[in-house]
N, C-alpha and C positions, 0 to 999 in steps of 0.2 A: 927598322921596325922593332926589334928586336931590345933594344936600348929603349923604348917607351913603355914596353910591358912590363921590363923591371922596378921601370921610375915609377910604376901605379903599384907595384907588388908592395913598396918600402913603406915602412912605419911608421915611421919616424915623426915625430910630431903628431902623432893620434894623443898623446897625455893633452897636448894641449886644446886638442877640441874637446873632448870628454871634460875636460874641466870647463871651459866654456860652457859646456851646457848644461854641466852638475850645480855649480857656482849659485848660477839665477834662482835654479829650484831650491838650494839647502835655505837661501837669504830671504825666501817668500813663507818658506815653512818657520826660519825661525821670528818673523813678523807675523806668523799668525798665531806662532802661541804667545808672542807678546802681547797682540792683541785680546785672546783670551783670557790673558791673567789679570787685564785692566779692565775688561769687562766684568769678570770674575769680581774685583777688586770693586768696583764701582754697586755693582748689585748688590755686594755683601752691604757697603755701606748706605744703600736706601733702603735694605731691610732693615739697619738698625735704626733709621732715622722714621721706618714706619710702626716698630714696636713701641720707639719712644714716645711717639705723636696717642699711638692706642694707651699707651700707658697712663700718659698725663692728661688723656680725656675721659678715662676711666677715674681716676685718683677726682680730677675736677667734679665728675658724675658723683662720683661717692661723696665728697663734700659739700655740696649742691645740696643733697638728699639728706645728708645730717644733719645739714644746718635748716632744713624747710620740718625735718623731724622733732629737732629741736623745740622751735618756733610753734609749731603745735602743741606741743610740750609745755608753753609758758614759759619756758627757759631762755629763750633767746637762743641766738645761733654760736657755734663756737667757731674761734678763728682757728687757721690751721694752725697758727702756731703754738696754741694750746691743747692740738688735739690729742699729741703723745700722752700729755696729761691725762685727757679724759677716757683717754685708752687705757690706761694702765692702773686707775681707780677704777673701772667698770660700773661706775653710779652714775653714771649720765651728767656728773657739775665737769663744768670746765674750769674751774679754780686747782 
């Protein structure tokens, strides 16, 4: 009897269950901040894919409107690629 109590006293190979069951949790936590940083990572890029979209319907908006201002104008509409042009003269010609 006395020889069985010991045998449940002894140690010995507790490292190896504590790591069994450390193990599972560290590899779930360190899959969940990978998970985070691709989420992270992904959001970051369809805000910039949603600023660009506001941008260039803005930019379109504005050109729309210059050229219908224009056109009121007598002047004809200007293309954008003239527009730096008629930016930087401030007289309304697009030449």
């Amino acid at each position: 009897m006395r020889g069985r109590v010991t045998n449940l006293r002894d140690e010995s190979g507790q490292a190896l269950v504590v790591t069994a069951l450390v193990v599972p949790i560290m590899v779930g936590c360190i899959a969940l901040a990978v998970d985070m940083g691709v989420l992270y990572h992904e959001k970051r890029n369809l805000q910039i894919a949603a600023d660009a979209a506001a941008l260039a319907g803005a930019v379109g908006l504005s050109l729309q409107r210059l050229k219908l201002f224009s056109k009121d104008r007598g002047r004809g509409g200007i293309e954008p690629k003239r527009l730096h042009r008629w930016h930087k003269r401030g007289d309304g010609h697009g030449q």
